[in-house]
C-alpha positions as CSV (number, residue, x, y, z in Angstrom):
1,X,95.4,104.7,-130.5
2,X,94.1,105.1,-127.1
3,X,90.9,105.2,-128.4
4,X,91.4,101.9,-130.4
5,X,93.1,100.2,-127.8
6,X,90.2,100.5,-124.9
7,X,87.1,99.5,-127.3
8,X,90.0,96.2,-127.9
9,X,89.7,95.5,-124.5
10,X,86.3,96.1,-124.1
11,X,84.6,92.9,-122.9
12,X,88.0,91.7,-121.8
13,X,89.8,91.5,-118.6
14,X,92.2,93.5,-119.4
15,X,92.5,96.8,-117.3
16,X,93.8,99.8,-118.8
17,X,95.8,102.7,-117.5
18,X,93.9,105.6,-116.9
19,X,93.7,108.1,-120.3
20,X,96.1,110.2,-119.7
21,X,98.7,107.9,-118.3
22,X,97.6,105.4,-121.5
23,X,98.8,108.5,-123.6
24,X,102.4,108.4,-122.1
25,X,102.5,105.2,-122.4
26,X,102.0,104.9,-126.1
27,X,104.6,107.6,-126.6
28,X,107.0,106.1,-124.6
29,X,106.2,103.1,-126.6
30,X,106.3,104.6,-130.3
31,X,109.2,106.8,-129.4
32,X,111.0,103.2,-128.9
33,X,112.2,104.1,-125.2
34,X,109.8,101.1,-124.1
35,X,108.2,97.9,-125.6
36,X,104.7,97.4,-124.5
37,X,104.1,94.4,-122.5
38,X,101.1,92.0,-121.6
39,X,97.9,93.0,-122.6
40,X,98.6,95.7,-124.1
41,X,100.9,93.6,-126.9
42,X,97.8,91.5,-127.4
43,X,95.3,94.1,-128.2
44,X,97.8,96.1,-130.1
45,X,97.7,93.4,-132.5
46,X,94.0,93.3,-132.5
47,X,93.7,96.6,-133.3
48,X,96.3,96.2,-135.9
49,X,95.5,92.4,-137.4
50,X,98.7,91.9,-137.0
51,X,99.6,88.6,-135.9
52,X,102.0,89.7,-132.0
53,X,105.1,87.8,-132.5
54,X,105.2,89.4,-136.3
55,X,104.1,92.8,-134.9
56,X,106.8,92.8,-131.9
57,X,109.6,91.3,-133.9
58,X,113.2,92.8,-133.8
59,X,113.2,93.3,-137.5
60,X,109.4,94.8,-137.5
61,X,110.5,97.6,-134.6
62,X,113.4,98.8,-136.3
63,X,111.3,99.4,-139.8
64,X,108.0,100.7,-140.5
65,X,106.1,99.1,-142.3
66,X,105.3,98.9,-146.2
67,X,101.8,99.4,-146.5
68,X,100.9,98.9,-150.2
69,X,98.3,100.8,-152.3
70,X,96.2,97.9,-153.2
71,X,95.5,96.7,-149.5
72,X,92.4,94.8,-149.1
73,X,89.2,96.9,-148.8
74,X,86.8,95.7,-146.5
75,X,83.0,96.8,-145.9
76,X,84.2,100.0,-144.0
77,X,86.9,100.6,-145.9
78,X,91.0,99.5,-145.9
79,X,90.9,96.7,-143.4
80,X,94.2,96.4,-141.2
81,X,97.0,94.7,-143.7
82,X,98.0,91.3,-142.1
83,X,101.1,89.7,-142.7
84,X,100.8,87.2,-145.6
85,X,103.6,84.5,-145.8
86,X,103.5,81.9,-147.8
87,X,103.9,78.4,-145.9
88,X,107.5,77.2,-146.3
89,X,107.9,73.9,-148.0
90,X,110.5,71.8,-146.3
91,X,111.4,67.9,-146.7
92,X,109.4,66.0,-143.8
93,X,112.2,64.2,-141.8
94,X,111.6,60.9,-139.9
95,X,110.4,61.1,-136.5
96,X,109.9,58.8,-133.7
97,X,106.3,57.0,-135.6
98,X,105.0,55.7,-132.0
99,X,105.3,59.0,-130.2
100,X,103.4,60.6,-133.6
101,X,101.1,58.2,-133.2
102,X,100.8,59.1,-129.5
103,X,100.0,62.6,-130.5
104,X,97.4,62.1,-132.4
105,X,95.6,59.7,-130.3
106,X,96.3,62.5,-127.5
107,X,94.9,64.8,-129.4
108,X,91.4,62.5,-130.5
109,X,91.3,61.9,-127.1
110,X,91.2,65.9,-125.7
111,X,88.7,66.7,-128.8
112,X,86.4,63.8,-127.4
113,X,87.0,64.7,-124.0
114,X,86.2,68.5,-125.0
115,X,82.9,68.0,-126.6
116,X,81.6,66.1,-123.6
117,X,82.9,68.0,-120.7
118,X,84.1,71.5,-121.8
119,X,87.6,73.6,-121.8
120,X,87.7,74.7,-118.4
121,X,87.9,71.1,-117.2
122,X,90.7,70.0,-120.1
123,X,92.5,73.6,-120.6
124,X,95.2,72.9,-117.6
125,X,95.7,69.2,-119.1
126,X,96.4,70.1,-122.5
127,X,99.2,73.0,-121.6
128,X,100.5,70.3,-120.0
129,X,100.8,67.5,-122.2
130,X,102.3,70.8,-124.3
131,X,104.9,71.5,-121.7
132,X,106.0,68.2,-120.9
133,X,105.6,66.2,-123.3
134,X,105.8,68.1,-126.7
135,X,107.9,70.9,-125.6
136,X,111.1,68.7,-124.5
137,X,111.1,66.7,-128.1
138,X,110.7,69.8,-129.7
139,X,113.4,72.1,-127.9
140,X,115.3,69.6,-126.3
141,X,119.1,67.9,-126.6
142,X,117.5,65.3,-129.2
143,X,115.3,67.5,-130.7
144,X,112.9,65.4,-133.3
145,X,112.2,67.9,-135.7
146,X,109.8,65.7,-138.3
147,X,106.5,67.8,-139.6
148,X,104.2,65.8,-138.2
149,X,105.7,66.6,-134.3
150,X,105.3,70.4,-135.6
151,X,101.5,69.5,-136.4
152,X,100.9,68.0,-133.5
153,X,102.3,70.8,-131.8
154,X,100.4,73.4,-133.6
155,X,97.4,71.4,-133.7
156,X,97.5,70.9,-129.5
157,X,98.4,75.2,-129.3
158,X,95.3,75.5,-131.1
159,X,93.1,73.2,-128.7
160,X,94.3,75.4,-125.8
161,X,93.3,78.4,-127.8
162,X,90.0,76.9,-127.6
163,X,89.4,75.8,-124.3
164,X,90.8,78.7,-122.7
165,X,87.9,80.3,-125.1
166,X,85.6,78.2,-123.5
167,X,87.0,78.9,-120.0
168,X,86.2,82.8,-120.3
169,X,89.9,84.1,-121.3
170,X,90.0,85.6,-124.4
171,X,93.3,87.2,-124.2
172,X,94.7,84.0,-123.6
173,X,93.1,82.2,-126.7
174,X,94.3,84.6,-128.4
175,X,97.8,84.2,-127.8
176,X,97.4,80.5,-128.2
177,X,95.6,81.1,-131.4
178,X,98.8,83.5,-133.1
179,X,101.3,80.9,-131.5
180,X,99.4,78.0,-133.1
181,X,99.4,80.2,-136.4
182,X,103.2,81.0,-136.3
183,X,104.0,77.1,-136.0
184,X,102.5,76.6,-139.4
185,X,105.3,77.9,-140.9
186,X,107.4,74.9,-139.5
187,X,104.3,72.6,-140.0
188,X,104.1,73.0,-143.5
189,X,100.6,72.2,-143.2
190,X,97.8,74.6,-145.7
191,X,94.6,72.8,-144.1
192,X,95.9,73.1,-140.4
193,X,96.7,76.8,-141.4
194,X,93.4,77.7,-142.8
195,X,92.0,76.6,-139.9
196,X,93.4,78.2,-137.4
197,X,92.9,81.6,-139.4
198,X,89.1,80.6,-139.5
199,X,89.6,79.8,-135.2
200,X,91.1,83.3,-135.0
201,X,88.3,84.6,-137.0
202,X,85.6,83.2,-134.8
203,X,87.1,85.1,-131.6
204,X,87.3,88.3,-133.4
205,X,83.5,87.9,-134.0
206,X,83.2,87.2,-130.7
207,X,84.8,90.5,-129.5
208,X,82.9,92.5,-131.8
209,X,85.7,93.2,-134.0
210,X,83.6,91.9,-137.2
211,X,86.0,94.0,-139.9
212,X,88.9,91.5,-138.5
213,X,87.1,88.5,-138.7
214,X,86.2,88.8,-142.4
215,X,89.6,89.5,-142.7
216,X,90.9,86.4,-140.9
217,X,88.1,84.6,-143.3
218,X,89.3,85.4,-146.4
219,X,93.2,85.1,-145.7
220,X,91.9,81.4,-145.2
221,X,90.0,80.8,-148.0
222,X,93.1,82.2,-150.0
223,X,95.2,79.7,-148.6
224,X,93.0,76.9,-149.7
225,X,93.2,78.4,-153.4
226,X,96.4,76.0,-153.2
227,X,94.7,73.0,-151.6
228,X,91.0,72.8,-151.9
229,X,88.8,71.6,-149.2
230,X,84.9,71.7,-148.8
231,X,84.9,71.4,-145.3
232,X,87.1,73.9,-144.6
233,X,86.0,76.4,-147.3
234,X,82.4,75.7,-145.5
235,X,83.9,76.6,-142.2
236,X,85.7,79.8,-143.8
237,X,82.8,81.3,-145.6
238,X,80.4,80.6,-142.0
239,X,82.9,82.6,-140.5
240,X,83.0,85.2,-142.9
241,X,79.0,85.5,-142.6
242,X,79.3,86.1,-138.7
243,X,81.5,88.7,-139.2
244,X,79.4,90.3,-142.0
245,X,75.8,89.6,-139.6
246,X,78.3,91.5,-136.8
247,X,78.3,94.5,-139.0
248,X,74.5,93.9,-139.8
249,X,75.0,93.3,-143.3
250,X,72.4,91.0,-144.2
251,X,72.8,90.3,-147.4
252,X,75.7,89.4,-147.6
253,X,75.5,87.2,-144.3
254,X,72.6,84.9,-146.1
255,X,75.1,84.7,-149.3
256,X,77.7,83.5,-147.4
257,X,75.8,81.1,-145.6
258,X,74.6,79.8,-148.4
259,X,78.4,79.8,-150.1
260,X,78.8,77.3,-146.9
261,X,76.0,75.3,-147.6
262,X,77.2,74.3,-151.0
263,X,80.8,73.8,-150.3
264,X,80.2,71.3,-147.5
265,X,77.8,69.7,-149.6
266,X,79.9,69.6,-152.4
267,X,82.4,67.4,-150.2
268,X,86.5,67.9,-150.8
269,X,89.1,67.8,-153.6
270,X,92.1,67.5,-151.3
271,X,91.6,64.9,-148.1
272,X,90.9,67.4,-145.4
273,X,94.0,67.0,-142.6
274,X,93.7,64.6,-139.8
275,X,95.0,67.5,-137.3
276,X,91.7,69.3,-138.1
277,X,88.8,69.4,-136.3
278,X,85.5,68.6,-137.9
279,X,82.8,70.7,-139.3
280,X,79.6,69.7,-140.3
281,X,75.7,70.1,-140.8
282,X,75.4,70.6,-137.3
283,X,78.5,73.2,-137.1
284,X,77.1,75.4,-139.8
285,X,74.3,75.1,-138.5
286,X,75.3,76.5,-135.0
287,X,77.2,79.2,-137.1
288,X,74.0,80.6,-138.9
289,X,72.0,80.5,-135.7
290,X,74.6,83.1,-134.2
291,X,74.3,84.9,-137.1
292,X,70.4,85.3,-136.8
293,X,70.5,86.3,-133.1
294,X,72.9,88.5,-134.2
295,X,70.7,90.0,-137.2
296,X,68.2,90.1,-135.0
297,X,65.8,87.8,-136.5
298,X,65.0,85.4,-134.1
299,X,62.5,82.9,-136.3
300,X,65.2,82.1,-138.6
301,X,67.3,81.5,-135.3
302,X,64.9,79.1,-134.0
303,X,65.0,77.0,-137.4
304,X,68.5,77.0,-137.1
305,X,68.6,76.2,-133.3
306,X,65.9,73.4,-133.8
307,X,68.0,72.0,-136.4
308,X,71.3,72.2,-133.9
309,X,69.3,69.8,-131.5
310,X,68.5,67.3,-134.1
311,X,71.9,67.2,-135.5
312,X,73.8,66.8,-131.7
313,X,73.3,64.0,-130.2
314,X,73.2,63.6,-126.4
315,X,76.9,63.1,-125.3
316,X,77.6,66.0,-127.6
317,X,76.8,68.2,-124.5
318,X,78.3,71.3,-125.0
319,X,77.2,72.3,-128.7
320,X,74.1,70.4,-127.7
321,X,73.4,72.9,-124.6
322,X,74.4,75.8,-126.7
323,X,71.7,74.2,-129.5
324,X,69.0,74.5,-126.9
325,X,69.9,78.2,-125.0
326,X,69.9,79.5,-128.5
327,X,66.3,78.0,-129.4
328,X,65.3,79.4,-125.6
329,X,66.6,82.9,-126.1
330,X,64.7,82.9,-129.9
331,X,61.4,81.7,-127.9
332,X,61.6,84.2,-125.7
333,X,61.7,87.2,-128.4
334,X,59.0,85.0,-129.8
335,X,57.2,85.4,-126.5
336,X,56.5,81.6,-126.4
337,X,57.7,81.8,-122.5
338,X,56.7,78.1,-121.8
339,X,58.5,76.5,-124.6
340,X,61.7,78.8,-123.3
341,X,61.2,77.4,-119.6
342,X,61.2,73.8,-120.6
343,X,64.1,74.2,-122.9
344,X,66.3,75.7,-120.5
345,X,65.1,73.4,-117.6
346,X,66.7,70.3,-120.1
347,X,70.2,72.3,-120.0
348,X,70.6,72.7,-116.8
349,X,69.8,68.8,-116.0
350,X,72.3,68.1,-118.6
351,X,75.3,70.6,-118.0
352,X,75.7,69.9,-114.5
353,X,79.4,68.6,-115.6
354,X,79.9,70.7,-118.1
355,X,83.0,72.9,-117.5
356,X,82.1,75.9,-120.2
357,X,82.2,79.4,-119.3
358,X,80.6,80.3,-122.2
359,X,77.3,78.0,-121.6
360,X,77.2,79.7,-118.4
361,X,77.5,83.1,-120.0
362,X,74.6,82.4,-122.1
363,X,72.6,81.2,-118.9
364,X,73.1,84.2,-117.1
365,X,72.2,85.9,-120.6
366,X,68.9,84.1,-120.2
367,X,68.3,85.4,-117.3
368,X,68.1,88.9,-118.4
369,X,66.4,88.2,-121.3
370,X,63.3,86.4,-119.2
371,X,64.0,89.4,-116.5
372,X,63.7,92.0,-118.7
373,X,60.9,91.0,-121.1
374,X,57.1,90.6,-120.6
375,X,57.5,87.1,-119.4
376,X,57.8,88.8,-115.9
377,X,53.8,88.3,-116.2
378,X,54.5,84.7,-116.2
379,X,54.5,82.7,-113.2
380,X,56.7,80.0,-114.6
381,X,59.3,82.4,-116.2
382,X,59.8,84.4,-112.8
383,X,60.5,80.9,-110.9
384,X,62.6,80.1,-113.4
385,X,64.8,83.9,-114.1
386,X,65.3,83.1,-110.0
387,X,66.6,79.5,-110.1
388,X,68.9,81.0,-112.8
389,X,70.5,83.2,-111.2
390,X,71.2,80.9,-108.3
391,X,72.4,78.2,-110.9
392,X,74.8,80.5,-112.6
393,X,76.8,82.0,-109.2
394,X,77.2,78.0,-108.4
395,X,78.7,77.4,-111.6
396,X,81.1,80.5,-112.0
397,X,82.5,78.0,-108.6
398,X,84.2,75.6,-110.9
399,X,86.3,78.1,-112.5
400,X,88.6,78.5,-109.0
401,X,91.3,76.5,-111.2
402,X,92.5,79.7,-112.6
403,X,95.8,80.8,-111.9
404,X,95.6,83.3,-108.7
405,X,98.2,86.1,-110.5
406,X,96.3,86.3,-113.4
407,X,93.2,88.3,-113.5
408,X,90.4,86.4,-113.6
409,X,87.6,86.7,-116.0
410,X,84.5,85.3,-113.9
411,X,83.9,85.5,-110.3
412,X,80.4,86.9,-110.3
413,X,77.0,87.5,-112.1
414,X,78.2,91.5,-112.7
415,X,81.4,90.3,-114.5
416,X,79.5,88.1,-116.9
């Protein structure tokens, strides 16, 4: 458990106890004469795929858990078993239909806001609005306790999730992702549920935990067995590929994608719910060119990069930028150095604003990539490697919002 709990944390901020003292810890911990806190809550349910508030519950410490013989089997093996509930069906009660209404155009307005101008700029606003807005009418003396307050709600939890993604703090989107998830059950929303498994599933590719992702994929796609929706089976299945092309499985990555392709073509049975965010031609698109950088193939990543760029318009900044860094890093394995230069010359004249930790990850992962390859030979690529790394120590600047008792997750080139 040691052992699974530090490769968890690896790529996190989360600092571990030394081994030994770890060791104690855990035993002190299964032995029941402590309860783990913050991180080590959060990565014991990544190691687990176990969503934290199920894993920690009173009723879950007092019992072990019934493991059953048919557990799903995944490319290594048994994957982790997660808890599968069905979605409670309750009677929607009235609500207050102008504060609803407020909610959602809240909501439209953060997504818009978010595409343009990135998490780290929004994430404080939208915990917020969450706090003092949502939280009283929810909790509150004169609670309203109508369904579509509880979608907004989850819906909002799962926006955080995503802009403190963006902002570099993975531990935290992950909390905001299970909290989202457990507000489902009051929600009594399938569509809104099936995403957020597919949002949890894109962080768990992101921190190399690919046997989770699939998971996480495939719990969603179950769900929509009830309610069928293109779009979000598309989504689903482009998830399931990245966590397949993090295991290297190519195969089955290209089947997937092309799973994707056909269900977002073939459009939806069920209207897709207005508390989910989009996914389209340019999304999937986005979600295959990860997966070729991550199968190492770096034409295929260029056709899907290309294809990003032609797809996002201008004011779509962020997936725009992250369109063009991924064509620049597939130009440079092509060793078409010139074409990378100008590329990445464009993103930094339009992310100046930009509040995305993540673009500026995949800057500073530019930088090595010119630094260590054979464009070092090129005059251009040199200047350019330089002006990067300047660029990228201004930007991690805009990220002194974070909270100063937390640890933060930037700060300098070396952290990133």
């Amino acid at each position: 458990m040691a052992r699974e709990l530090a490769d968890a944390a690896e790529g996190t901020s989360a600092r571990l106890a030394e081994r030994e003292s770890l060791i104690r810890m855990i035993k002190d911990w299964e032995a029941g004469r402590h309860k783990p806190k913050d991180p080590y809550r959060i990565l014991y349910s990544r190691v687990l795929g176990i969503d934290e508030d199920e894993l920690f519950s009173e009723e879950t410490l007092a019992a072990s858990p019934d493991v059953s013989a048919d557990q799903s089997m995944g490319p290594r093996g048994p994957l982790p078993m997660l808890v599968t509930e069905s979605v409670p069906v309750s009677p929607p009660t009235k609500g207050d239909p102008g504060r609803q209404s407020a909610d959602m155009t809240a909501m439209k307005a953060f997504r818009t806001a978010d595409l343009q101008v990135g998490g780290g700029h929004l994430y404080a606003s939208v915990v917020k609005y969450l706090e003092t807005d949502l939280a009283p009418r929810l909790f509150g003396v004169n609670s309203d306790e109508s369904d579509t307050l509880f979608m907004a709600a989850t819906a909002l939890t799962e926006m955080a999730g995503w802009m403190a993604h963006d902002s570099g703090r993975d531990l935290l989107a992950e909390q905001h992702f299970d909290r989202a998830l457990a507000l489902t059950k009051a929600a009594n929303d399938q569509h809104l549920t099936a995403h957020i498994l597919s949002s949890k599933s894109h962080l768990a590719s992101y921190l190399r935990n690919a046997d989770k992702a699939i998971l996480l994929a495939r719990k969603g796609q179950d769900i929509l067995r009830v309610s069928p929706n293109g779009i979000l089976s598309a989504r689903l299945f482009a998830m399931e590929a990245r966590g397949f092309a993090g295991l290297g499985k190519t195969a089955e990555c290209f089947r997937l994608l092309e799973r994707a392709e056909k269900a977002l073509e073939g459009g939806s049975v069920d209207e897709t719910s207005l508390w989910v965010s989009n996914f389209d031609a340019g999304s999937l698109a986005s979600e295959a060119a990860r997966c070729m950088s991550q199968l190492g193939k770096p034409v295929e990543t260029r056709r899907y990069a290309e294809r990003i760029i032609s797809l996002r318009p201008a004011h779509r900044t962020r997936s725009r930028a992250f369109g063009q860094l991924t064509l620049a890093s597939a130009c440079i394995h092509l060793g078409k150095f010139d074409e990378a230069c100008a590329v990445t010359q464009e993103v930094l004249t339009s992310t100046q604003s930009l509040g995305s930790f993540l673009i500026i990850k995949q800057l500073n992962n530019l930088r090595l990539a010119l630094t260590s390859s054979i464009a070092v030979n090129s005059k251009a690529a040199r200047e350019l490697s330089a002006h990067l790394e300047a660029v990228v120590e201004e930007r991690l600047w805009l990220y002194q919002w974070l909270s100063k008792d937390e640890k933060r997750q930037v700060g300098s080139t070396r952290e990133l």
